[in-house]
N, C-alpha and C positions, 0 to 999 in steps of 0.2 A: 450577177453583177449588182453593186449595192447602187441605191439610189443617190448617193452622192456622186458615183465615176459614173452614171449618166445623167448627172446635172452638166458635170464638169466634161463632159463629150462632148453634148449639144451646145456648151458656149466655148469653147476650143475651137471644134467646128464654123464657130459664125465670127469668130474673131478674123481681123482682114486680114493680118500678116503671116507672115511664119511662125511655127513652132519655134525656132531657135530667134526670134525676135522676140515672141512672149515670154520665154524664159529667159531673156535677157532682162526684160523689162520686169519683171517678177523678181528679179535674183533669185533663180532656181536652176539646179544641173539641166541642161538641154537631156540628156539622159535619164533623170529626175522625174521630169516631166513628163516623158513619155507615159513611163511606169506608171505615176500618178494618174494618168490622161486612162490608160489599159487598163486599169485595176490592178496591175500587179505588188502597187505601194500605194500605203493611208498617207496624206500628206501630214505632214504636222498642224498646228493652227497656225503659225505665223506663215507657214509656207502658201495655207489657203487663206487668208487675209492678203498676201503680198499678190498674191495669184489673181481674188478679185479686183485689187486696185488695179492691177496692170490691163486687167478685161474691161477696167472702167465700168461698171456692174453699179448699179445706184442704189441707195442704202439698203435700203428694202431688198432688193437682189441678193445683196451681200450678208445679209442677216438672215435669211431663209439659206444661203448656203453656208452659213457655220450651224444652223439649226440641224440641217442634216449632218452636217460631222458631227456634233454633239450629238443624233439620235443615233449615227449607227449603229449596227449590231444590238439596238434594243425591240427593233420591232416598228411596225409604223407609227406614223406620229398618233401622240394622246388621243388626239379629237378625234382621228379615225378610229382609234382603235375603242374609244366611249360610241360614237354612230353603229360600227360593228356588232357591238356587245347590244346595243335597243334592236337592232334587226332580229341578231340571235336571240333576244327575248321573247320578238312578237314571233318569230317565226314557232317558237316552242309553244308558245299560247295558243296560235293557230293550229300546231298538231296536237294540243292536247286536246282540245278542246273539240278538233271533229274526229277524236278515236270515241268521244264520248256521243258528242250530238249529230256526227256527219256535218255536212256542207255547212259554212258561216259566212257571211258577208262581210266586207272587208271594212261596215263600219260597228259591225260586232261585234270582230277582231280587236279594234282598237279600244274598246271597253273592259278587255281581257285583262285580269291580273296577270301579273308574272309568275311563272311557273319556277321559278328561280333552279331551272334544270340547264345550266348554261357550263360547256367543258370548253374551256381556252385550250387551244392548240401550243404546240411548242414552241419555244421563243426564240 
């Protein structure tokens, strides 16, 4: 399940009314919505722009969920995926380094160059 159909669960879920109130209020298929809501349909952007209006979602809200429509199916967002990549670096620096020296401290770790031995997984 992508992270956008469980952004859009958990404020489904907290919205007070009915399903078939919020897609009224949305201008969306009551049917539509479901799909949307289950994963089984990507909404369009105007369908998730009308969608947050209707949840009343504050800007910031609303801009962090077109951010994940815009990221889907790319992978997680940038920043994590830059955090990710400095972990996998010191992690490689720390094995490389005690295949050579044994045991190192984690503030002579941080002194390590990069071993620039870093394989990205499938996207």
């Amino acid at each position: 399940m992508s992270e956008l159909t469980q952004t859009l669960k958990i404020l489904v879920t907290r919205y007070p009314g009915t399903m078939a109130e919020l897609a009224r209020k949305a201008s969306i298929d009551r049917s539509t919505l479901y799909k949307i809501v289950s994963g089984q349909r990507t909404p369009r952007e105007f369908q998730l722009e009308h969608l947050a209006d209707a949840l009343e979602l504050s800007e910031e809200q609303k801009s962090a969920l077109l951010l994940q429509y815009k990221q889907r199916g790319r992978g997680p967002d940038p920043r994590l995926r830059a955090e990710l990549h400095h972990l996998l670096e010191v992690s490689f620096r720390v094995e490389d380094f005690t295949h050579r020296e044994g045991i190192i401290s984690n503030e002579a770790a941080s002194q390590l160059r990069c071993s620039e031995q870093y394989i990205e997984g499938s996207r």
